[in-house]
mmCIF file of the N, C-alpha and C atoms, coordinates in Angstrom:
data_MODEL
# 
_entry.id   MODEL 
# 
loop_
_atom_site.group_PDB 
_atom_site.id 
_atom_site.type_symbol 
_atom_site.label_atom_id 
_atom_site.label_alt_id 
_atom_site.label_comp_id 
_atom_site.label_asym_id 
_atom_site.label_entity_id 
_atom_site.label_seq_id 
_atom_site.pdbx_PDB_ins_code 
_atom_site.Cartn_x 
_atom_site.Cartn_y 
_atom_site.Cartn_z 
_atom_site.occupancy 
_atom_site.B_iso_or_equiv 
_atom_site.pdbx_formal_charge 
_atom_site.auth_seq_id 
_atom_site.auth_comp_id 
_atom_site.auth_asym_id 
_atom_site.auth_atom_id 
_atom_site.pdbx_PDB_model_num 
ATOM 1   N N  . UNK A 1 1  ? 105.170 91.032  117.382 1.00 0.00 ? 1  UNK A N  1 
ATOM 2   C CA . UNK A 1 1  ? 105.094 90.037  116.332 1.00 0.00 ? 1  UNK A CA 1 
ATOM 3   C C  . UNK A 1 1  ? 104.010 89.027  116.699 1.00 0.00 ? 1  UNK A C  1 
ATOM 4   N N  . UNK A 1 2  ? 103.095 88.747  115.932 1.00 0.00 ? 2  UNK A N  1 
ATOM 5   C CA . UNK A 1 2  ? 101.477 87.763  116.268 1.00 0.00 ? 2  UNK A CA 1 
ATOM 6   C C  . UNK A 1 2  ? 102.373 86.611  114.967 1.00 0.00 ? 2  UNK A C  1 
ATOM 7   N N  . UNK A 1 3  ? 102.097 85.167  116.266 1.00 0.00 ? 3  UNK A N  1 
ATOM 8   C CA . UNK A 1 3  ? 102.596 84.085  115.544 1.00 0.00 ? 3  UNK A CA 1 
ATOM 9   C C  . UNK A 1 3  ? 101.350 83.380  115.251 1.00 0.00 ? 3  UNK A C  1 
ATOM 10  N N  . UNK A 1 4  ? 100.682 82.851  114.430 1.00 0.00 ? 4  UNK A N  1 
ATOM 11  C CA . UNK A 1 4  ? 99.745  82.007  114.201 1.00 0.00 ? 4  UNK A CA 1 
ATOM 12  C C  . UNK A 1 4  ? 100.461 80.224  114.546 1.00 0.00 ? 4  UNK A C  1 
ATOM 13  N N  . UNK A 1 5  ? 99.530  79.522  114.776 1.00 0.00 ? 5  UNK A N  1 
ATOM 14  C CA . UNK A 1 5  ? 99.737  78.123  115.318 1.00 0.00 ? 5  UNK A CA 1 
ATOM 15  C C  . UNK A 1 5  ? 100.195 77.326  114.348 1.00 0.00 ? 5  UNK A C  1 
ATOM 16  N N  . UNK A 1 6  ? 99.966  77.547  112.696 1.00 0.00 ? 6  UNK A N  1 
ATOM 17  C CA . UNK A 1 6  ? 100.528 76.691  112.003 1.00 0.00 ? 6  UNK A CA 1 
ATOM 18  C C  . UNK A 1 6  ? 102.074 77.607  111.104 1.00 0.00 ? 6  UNK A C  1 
ATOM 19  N N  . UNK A 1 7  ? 102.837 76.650  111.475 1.00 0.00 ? 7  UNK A N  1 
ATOM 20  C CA . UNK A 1 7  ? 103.838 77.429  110.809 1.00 0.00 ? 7  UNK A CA 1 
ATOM 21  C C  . UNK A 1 7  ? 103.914 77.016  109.331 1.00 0.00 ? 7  UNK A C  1 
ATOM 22  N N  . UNK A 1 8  ? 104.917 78.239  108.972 1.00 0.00 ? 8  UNK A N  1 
ATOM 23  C CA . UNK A 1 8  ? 105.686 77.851  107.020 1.00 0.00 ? 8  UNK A CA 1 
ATOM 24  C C  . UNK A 1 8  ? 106.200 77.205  106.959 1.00 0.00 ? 8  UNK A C  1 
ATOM 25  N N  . UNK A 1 9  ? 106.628 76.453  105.691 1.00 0.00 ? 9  UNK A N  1 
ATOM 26  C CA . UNK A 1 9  ? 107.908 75.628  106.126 1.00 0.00 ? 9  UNK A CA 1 
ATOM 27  C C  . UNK A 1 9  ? 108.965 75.934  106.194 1.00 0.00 ? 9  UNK A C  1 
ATOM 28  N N  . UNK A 1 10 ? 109.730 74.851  107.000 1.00 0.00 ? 10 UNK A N  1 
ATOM 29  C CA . UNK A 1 10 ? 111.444 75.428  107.442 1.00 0.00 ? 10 UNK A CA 1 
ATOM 30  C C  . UNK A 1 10 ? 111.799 76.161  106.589 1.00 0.00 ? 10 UNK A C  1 
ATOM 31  N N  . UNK A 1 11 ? 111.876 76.438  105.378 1.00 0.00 ? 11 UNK A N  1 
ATOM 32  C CA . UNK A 1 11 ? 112.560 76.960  104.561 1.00 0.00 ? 11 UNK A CA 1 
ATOM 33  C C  . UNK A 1 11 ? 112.448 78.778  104.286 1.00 0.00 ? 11 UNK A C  1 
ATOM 34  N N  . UNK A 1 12 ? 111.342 78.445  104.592 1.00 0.00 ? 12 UNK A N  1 
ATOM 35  C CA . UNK A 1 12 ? 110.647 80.133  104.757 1.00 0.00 ? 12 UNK A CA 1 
ATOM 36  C C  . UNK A 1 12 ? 110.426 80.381  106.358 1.00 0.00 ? 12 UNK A C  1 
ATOM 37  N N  . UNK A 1 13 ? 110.424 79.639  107.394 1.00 0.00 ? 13 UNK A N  1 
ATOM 38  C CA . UNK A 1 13 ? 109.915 80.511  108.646 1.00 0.00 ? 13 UNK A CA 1 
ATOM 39  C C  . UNK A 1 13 ? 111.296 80.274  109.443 1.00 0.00 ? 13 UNK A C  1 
ATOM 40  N N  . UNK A 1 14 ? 112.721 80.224  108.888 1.00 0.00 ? 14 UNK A N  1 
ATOM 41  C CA . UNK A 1 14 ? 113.472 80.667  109.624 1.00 0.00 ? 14 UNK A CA 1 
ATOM 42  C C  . UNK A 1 14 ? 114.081 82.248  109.201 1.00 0.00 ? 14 UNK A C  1 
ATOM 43  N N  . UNK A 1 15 ? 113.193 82.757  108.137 1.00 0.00 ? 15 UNK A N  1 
ATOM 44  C CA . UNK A 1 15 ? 113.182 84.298  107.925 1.00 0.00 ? 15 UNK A CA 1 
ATOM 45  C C  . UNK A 1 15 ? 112.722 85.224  109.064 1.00 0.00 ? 15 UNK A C  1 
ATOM 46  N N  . UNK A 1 16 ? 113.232 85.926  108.834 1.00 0.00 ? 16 UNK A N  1 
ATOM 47  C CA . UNK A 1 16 ? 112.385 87.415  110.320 1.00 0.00 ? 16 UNK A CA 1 
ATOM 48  C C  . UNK A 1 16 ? 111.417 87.356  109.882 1.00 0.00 ? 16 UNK A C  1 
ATOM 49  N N  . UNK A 1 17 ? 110.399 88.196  110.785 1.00 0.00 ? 17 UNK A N  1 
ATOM 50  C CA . UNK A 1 17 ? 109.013 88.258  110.242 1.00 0.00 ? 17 UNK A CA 1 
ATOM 51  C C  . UNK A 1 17 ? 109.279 89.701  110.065 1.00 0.00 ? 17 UNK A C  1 
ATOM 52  N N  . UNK A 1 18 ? 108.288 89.931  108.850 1.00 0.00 ? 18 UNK A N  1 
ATOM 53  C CA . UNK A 1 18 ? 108.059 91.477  108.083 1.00 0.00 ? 18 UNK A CA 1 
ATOM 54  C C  . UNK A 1 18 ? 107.233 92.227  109.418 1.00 0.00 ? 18 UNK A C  1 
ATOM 55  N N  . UNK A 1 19 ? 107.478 93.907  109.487 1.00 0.00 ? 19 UNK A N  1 
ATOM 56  C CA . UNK A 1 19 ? 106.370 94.483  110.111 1.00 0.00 ? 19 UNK A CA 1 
ATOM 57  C C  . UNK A 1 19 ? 104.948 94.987  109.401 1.00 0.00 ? 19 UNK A C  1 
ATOM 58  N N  . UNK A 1 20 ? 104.187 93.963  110.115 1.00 0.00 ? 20 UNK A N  1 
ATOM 59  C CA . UNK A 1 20 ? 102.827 94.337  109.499 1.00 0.00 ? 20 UNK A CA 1 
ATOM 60  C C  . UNK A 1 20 ? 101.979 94.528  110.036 1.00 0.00 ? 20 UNK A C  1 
ATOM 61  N N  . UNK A 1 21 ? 101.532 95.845  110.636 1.00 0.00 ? 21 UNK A N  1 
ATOM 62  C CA . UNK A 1 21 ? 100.831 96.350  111.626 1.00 0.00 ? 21 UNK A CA 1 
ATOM 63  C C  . UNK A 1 21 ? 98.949  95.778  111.729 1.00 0.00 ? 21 UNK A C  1 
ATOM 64  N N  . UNK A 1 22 ? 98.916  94.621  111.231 1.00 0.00 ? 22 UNK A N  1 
ATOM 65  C CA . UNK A 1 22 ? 97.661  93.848  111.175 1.00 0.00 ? 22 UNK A CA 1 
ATOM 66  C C  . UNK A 1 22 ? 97.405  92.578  112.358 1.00 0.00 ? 22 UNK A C  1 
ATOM 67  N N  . UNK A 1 23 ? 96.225  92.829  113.061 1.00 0.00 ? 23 UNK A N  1 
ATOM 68  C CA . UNK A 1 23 ? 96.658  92.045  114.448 1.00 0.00 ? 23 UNK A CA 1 
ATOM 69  C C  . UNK A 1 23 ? 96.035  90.718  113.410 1.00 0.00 ? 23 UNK A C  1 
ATOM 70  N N  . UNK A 1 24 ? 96.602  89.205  113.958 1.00 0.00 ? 24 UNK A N  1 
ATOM 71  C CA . UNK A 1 24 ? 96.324  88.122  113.401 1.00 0.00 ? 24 UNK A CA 1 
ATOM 72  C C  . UNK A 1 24 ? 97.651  87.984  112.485 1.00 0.00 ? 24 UNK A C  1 
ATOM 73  N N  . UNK A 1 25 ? 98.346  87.982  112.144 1.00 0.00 ? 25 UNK A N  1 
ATOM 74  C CA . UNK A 1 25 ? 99.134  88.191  110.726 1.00 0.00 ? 25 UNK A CA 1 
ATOM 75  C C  . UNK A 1 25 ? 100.375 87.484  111.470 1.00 0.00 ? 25 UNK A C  1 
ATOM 76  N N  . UNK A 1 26 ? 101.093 86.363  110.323 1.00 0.00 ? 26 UNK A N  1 
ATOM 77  C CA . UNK A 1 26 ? 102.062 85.674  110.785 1.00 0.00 ? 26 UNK A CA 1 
ATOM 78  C C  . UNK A 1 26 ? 102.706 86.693  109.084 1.00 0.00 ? 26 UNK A C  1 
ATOM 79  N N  . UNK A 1 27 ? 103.879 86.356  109.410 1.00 0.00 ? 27 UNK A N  1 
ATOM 80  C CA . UNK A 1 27 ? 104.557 86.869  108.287 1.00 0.00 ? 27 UNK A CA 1 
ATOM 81  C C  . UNK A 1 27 ? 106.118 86.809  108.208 1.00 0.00 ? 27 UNK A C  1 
ATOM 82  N N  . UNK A 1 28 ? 106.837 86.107  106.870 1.00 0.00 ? 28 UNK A N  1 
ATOM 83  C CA . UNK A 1 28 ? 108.483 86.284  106.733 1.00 0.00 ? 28 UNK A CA 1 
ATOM 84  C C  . UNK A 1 28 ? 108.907 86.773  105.839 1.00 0.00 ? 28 UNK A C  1 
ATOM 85  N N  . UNK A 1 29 ? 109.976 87.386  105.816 1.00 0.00 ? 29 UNK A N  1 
ATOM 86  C CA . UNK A 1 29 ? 110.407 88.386  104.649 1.00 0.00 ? 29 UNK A CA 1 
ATOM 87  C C  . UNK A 1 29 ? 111.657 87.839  104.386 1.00 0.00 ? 29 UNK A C  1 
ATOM 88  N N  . UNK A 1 30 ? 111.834 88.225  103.048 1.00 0.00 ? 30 UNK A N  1 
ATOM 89  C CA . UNK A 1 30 ? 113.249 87.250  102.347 1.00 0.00 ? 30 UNK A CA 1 
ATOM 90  C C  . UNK A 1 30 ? 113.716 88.538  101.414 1.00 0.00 ? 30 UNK A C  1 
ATOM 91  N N  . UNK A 1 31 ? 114.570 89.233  101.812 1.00 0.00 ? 31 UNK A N  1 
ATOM 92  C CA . UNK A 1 31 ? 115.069 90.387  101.105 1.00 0.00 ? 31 UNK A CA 1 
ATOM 93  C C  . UNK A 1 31 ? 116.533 90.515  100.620 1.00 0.00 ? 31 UNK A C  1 
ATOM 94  N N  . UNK A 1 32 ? 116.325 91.150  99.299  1.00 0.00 ? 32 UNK A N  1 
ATOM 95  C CA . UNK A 1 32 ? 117.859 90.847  98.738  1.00 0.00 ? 32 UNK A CA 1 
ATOM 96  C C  . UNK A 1 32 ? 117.747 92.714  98.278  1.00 0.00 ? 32 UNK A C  1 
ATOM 97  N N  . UNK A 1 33 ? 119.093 92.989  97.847  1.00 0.00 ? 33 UNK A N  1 
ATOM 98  C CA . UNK A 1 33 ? 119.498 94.220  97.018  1.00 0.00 ? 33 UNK A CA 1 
ATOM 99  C C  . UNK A 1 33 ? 118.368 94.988  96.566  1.00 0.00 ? 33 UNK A C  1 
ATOM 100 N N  . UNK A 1 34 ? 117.473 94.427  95.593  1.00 0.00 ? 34 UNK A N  1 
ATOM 101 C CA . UNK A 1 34 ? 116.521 95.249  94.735  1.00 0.00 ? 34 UNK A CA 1 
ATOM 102 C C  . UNK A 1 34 ? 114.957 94.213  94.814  1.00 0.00 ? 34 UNK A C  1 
ATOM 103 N N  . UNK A 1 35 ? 114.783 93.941  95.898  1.00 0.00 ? 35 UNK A N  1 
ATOM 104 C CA . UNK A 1 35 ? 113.474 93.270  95.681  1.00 0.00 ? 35 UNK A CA 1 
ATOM 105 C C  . UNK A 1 35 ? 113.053 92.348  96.634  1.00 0.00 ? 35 UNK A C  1 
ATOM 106 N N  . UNK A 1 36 ? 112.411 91.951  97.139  1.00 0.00 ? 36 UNK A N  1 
ATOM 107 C CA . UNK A 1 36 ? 111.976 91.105  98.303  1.00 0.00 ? 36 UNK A CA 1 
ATOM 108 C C  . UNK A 1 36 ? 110.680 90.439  97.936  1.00 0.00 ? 36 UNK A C  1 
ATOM 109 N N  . UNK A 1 37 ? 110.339 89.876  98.775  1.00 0.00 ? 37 UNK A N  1 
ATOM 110 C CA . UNK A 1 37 ? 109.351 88.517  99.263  1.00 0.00 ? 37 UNK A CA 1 
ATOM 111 C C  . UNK A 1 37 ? 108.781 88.464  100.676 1.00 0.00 ? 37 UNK A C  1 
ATOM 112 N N  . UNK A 1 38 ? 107.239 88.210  100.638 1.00 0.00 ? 38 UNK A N  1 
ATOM 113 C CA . UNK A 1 38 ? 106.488 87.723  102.390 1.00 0.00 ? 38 UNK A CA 1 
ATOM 114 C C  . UNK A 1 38 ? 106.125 87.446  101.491 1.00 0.00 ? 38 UNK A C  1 
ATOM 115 N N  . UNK A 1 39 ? 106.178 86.360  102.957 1.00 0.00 ? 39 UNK A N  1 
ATOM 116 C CA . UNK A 1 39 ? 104.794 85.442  103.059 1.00 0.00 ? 39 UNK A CA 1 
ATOM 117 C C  . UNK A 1 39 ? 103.835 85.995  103.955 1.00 0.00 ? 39 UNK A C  1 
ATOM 118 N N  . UNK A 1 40 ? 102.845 86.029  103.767 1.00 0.00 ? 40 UNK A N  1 
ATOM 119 C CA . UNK A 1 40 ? 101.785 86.276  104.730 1.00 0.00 ? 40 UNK A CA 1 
ATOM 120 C C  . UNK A 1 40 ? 100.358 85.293  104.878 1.00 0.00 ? 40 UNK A C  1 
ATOM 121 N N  . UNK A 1 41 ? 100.551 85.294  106.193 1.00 0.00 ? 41 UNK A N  1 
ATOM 122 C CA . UNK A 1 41 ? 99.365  83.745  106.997 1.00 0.00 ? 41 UNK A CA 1 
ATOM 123 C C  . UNK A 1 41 ? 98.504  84.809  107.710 1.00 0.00 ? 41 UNK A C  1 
ATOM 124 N N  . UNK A 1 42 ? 96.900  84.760  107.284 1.00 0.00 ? 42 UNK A N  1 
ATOM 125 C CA . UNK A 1 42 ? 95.980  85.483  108.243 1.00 0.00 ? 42 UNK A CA 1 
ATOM 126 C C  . UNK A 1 42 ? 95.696  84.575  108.820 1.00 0.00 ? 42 UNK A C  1 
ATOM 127 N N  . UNK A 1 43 ? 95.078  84.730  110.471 1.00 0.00 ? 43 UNK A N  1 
ATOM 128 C CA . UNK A 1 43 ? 94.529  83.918  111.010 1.00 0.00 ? 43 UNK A CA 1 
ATOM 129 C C  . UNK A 1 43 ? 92.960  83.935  110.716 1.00 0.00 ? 43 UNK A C  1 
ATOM 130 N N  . UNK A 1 44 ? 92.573  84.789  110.797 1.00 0.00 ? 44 UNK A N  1 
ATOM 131 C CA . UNK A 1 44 ? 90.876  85.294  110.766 1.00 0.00 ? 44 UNK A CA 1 
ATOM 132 C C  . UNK A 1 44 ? 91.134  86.126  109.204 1.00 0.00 ? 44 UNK A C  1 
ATOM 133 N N  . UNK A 1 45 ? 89.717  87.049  108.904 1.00 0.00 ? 45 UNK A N  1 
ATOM 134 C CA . UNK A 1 45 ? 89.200  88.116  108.554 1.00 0.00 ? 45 UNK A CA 1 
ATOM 135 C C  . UNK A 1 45 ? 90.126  89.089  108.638 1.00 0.00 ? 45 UNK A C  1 
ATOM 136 N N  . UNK A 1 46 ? 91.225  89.887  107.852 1.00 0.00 ? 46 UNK A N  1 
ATOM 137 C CA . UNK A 1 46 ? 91.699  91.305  108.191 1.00 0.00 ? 46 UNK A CA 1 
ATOM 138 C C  . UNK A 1 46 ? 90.842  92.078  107.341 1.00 0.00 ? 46 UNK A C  1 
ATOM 139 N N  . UNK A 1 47 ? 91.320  93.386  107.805 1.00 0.00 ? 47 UNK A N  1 
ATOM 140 C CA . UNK A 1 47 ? 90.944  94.805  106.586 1.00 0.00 ? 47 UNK A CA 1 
ATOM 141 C C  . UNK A 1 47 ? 92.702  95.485  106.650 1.00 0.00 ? 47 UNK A C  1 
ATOM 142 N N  . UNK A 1 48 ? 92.848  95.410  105.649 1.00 0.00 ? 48 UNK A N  1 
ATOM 143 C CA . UNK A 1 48 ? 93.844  96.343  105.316 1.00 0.00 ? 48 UNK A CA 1 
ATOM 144 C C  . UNK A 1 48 ? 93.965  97.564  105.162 1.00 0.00 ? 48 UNK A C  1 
ATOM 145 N N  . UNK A 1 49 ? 94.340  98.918  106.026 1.00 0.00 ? 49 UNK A N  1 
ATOM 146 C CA . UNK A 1 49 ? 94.159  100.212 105.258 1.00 0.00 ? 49 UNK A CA 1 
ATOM 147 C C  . UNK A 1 49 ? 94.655  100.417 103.778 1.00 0.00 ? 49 UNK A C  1 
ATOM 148 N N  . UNK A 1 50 ? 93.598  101.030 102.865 1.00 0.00 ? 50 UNK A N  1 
ATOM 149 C CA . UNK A 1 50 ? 94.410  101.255 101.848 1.00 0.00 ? 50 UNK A CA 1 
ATOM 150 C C  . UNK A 1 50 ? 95.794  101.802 102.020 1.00 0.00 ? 50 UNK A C  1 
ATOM 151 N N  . UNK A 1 51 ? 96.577  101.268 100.768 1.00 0.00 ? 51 UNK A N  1 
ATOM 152 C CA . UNK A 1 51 ? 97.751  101.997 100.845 1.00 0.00 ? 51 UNK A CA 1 
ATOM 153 C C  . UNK A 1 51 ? 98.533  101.575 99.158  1.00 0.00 ? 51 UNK A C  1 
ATOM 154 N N  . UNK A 1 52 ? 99.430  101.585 99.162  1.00 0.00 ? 52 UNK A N  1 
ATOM 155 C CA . UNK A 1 52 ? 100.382 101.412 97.478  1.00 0.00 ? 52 UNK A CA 1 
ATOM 156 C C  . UNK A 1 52 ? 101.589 100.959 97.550  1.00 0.00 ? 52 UNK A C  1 
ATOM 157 N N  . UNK A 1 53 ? 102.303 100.702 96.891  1.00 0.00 ? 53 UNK A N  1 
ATOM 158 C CA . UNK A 1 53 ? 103.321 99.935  96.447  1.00 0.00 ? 53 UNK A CA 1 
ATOM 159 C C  . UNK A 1 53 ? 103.767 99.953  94.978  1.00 0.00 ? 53 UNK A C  1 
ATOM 160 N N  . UNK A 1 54 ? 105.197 99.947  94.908  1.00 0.00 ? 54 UNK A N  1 
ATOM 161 C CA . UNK A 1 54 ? 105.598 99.962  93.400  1.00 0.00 ? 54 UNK A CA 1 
ATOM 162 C C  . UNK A 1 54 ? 105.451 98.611  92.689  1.00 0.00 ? 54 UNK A C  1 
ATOM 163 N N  . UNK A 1 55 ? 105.369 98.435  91.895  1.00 0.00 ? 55 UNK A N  1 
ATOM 164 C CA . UNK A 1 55 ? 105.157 96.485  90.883  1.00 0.00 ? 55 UNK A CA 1 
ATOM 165 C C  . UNK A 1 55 ? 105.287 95.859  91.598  1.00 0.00 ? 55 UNK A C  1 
ATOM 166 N N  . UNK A 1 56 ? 104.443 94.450  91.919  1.00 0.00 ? 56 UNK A N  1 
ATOM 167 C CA . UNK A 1 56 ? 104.699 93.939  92.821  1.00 0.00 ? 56 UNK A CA 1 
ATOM 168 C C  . UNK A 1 56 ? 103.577 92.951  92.043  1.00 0.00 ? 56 UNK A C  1 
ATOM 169 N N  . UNK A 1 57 ? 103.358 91.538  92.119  1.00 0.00 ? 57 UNK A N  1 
ATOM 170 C CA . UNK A 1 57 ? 102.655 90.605  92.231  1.00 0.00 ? 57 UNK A CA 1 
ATOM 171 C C  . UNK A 1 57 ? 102.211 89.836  93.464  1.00 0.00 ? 57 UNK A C  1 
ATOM 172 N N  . UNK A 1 58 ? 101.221 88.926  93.578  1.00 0.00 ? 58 UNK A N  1 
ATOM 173 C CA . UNK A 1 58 ? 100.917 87.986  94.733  1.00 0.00 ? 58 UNK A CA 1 
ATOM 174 C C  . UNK A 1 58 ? 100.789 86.768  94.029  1.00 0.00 ? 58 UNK A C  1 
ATOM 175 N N  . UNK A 1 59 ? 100.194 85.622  95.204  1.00 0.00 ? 59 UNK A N  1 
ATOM 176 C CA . UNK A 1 59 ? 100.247 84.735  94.650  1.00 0.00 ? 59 UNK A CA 1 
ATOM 177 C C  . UNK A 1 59 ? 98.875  84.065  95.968  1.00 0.00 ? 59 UNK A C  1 
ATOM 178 N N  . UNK A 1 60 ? 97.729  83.731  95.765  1.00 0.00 ? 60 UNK A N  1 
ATOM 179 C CA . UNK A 1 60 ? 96.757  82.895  97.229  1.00 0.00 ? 60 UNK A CA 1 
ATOM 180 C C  . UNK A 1 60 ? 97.355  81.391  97.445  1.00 0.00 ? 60 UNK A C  1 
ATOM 181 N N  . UNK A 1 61 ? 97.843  81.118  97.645  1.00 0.00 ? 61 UNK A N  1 
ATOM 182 C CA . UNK A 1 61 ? 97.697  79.466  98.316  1.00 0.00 ? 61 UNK A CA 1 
ATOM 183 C C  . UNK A 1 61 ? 96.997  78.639  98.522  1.00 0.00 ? 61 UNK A C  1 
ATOM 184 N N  . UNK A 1 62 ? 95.914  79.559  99.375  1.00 0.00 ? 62 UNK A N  1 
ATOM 185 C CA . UNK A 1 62 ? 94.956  78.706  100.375 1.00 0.00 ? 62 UNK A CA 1 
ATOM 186 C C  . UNK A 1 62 ? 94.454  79.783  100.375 1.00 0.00 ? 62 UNK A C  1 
ATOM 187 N N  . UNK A 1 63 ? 92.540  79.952  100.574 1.00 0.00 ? 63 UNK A N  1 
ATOM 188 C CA . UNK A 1 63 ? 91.837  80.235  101.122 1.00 0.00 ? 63 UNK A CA 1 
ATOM 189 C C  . UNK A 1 63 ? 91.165  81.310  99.363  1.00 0.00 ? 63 UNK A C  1 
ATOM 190 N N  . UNK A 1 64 ? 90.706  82.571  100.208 1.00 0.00 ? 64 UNK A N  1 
ATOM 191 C CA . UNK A 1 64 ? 90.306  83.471  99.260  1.00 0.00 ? 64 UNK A CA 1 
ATOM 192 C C  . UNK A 1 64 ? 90.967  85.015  99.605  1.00 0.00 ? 64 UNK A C  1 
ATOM 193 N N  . UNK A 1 65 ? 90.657  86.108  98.764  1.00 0.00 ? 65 UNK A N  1 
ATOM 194 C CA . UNK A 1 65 ? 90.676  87.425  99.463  1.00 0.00 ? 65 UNK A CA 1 
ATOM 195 C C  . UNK A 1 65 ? 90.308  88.440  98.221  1.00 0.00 ? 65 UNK A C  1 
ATOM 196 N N  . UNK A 1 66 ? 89.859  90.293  98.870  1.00 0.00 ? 66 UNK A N  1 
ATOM 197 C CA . UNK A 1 66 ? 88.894  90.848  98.067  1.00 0.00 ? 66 UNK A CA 1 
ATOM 198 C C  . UNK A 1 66 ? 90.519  91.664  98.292  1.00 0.00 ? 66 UNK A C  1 
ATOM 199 N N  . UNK A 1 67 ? 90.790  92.364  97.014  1.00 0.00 ? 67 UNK A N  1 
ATOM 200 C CA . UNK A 1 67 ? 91.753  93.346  96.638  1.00 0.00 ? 67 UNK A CA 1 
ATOM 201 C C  . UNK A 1 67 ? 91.141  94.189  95.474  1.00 0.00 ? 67 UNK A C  1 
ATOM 202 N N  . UNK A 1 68 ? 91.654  95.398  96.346  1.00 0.00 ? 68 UNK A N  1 
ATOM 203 C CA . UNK A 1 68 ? 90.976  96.674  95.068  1.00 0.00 ? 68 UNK A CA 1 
ATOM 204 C C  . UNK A 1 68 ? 92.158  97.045  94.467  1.00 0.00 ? 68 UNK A C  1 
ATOM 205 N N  . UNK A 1 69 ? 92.254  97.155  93.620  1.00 0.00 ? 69 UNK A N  1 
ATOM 206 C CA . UNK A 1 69 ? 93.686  97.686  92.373  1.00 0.00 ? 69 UNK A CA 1 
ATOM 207 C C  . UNK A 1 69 ? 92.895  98.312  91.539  1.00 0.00 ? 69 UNK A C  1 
ATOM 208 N N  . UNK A 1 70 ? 93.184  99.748  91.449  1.00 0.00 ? 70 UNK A N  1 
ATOM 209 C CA . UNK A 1 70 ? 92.731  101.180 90.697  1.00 0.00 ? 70 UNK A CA 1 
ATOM 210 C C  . UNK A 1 70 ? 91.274  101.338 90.908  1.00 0.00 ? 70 UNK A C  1 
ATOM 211 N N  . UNK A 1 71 ? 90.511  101.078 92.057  1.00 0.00 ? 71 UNK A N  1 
ATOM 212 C CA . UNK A 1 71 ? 89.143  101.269 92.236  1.00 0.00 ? 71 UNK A CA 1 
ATOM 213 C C  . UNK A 1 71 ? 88.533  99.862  92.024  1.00 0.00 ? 71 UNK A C  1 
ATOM 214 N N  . UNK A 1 72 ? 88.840  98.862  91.162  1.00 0.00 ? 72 UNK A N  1 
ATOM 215 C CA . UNK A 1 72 ? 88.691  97.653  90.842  1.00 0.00 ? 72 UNK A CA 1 
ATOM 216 C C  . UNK A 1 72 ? 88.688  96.911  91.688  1.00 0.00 ? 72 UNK A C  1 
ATOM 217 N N  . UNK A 1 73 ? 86.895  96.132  92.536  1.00 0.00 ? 73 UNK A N  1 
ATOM 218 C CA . UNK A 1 73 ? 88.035  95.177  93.030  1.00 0.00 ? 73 UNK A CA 1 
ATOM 219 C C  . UNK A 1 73 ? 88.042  93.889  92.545  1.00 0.00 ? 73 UNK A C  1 
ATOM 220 N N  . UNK A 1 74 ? 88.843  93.007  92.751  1.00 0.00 ? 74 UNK A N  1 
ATOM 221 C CA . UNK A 1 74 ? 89.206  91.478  92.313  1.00 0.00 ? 74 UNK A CA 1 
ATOM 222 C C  . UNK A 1 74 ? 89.096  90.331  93.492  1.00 0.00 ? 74 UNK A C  1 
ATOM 223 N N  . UNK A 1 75 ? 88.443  89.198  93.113  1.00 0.00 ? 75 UNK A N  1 
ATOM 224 C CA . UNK A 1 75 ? 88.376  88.418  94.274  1.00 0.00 ? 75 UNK A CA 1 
ATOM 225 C C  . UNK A 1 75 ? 88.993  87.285  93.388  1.00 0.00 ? 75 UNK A C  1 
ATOM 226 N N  . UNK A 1 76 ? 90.094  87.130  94.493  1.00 0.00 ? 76 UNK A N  1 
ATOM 227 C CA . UNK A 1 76 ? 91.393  86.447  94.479  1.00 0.00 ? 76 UNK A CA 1 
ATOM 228 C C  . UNK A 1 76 ? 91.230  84.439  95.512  1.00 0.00 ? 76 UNK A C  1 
ATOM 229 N N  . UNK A 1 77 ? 91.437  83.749  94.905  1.00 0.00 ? 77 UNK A N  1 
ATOM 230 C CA . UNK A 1 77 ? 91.568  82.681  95.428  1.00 0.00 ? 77 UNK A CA 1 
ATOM 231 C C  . UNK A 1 77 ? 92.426  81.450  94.932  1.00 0.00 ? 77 UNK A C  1 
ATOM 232 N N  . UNK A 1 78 ? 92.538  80.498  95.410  1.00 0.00 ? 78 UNK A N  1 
ATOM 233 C CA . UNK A 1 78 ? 93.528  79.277  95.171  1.00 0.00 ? 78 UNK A CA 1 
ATOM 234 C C  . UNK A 1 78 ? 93.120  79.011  93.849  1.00 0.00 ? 78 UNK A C  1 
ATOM 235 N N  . UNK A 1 79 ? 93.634  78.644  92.593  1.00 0.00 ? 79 UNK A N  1 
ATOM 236 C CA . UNK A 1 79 ? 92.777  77.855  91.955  1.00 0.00 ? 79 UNK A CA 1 
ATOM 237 C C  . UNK A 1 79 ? 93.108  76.221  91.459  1.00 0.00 ? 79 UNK A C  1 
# 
C-alpha cells in the first residue's frame, strides 16, 4: 500500500485502501452491496494499463488527467 503525505479527510481515509497496482497512488474504497466508491490521490504522473469497467462515473478535484473512453480521448480537469 503507497501512502502519499497529504491525507483525505477523516471521513474518507479511515476506509481501507483499494488495490491499485500503480506505484504513487494513495487510495480508499467505500463499498456497499451493489456499488462502490475510491478515492484516488496520484502523487506524480501515472500511466494506467488500459483496461474496462461496467458504468461507472468520475469526478477531478484537483489537478488535470488524459482518459481514453472508446478510442476517444478526453482531457479531464477541476473546473
Amino acid at each position: 500500500m503507497n501512502e502519499s503525505k497529504i491525507k483525505f479527510p477523516h471521513i474518507i481515509d479511515h476506509y481501507p485502501s483499494a488495490e491499485i497496482p500503480v506505484n504513487g497512488v494513495t487510495s480508499r474504497l467505500i463499498q456497499a452491496e451493489e456499488q462502490q466508491f475510491i478515492f484516488i490521490e496520484f502523487e506524480r504522473d501515472a500511466e494506467v494499463t488500459t483496461h474496462s469497467h461496467n458504468a461507472q462515473w468520475g469526478v477531478v478535484l484537483d489537478g488535470e488527467m488524459e482518459l481514453t473512453i472508446d478510442g476517444k480521448i478526453k482531457h479531464l480537469k477541476k473546473r
